[in-house]
C-alpha positions, 0 to 999 in steps of 0.5 A, spaced: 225 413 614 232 411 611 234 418 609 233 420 616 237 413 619 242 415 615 243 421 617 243 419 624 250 421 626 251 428 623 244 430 626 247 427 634 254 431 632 256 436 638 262 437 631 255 441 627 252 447 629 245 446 630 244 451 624 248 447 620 243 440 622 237 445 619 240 446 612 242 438 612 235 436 613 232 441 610 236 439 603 236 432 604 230 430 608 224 434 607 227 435 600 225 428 600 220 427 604 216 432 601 217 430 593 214 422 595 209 426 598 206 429 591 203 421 590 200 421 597 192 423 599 192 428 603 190 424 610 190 426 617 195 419 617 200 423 612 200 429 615 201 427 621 208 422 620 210 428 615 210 432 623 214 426 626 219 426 621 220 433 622 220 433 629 225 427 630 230 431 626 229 437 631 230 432 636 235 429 634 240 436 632 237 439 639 241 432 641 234 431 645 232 424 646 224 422 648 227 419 653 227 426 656 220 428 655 221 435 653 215 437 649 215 439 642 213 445 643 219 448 647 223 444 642 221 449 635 221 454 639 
């Protein structure tokens, strides 16, 4: 997602706190993410790249990468 590539240097900041990260996202990305979404069916592909969106900006304002294996669970809690 281009907002996402975007937004790549502020969500690996260690300058922002992980609080902030969340409100940038959820005002920025999911905002849009969720607004091109009206037009999409509701498929089991769409719902699960609309989770992987989200669980990236997660990973990347945790400043985990996939390299580390840590799995997403432990990551939303």
């Amino acid at each position: 997602m281009y907002s996402m590539a975007c937004l790549n240097r502020i969500l690996w900041s260690e300058d922002i706190r992980k609080e902030r990260k969340l409100n940038i996202y959820s005002a920025l990305v999911k905002s849009s993410l969720l607004y091109g979404s009206e037009i999409w069916r509701p498929t089991k592909n769409n719902r699960r790249q609309v989770k992987a969106t989200e669980m990236d900006a997660l990973r990347r304002s945790s400043r985990i990468s996939r390299k580390q294996r840590i799995r997403n669970v432990t990551i939303r809690q």
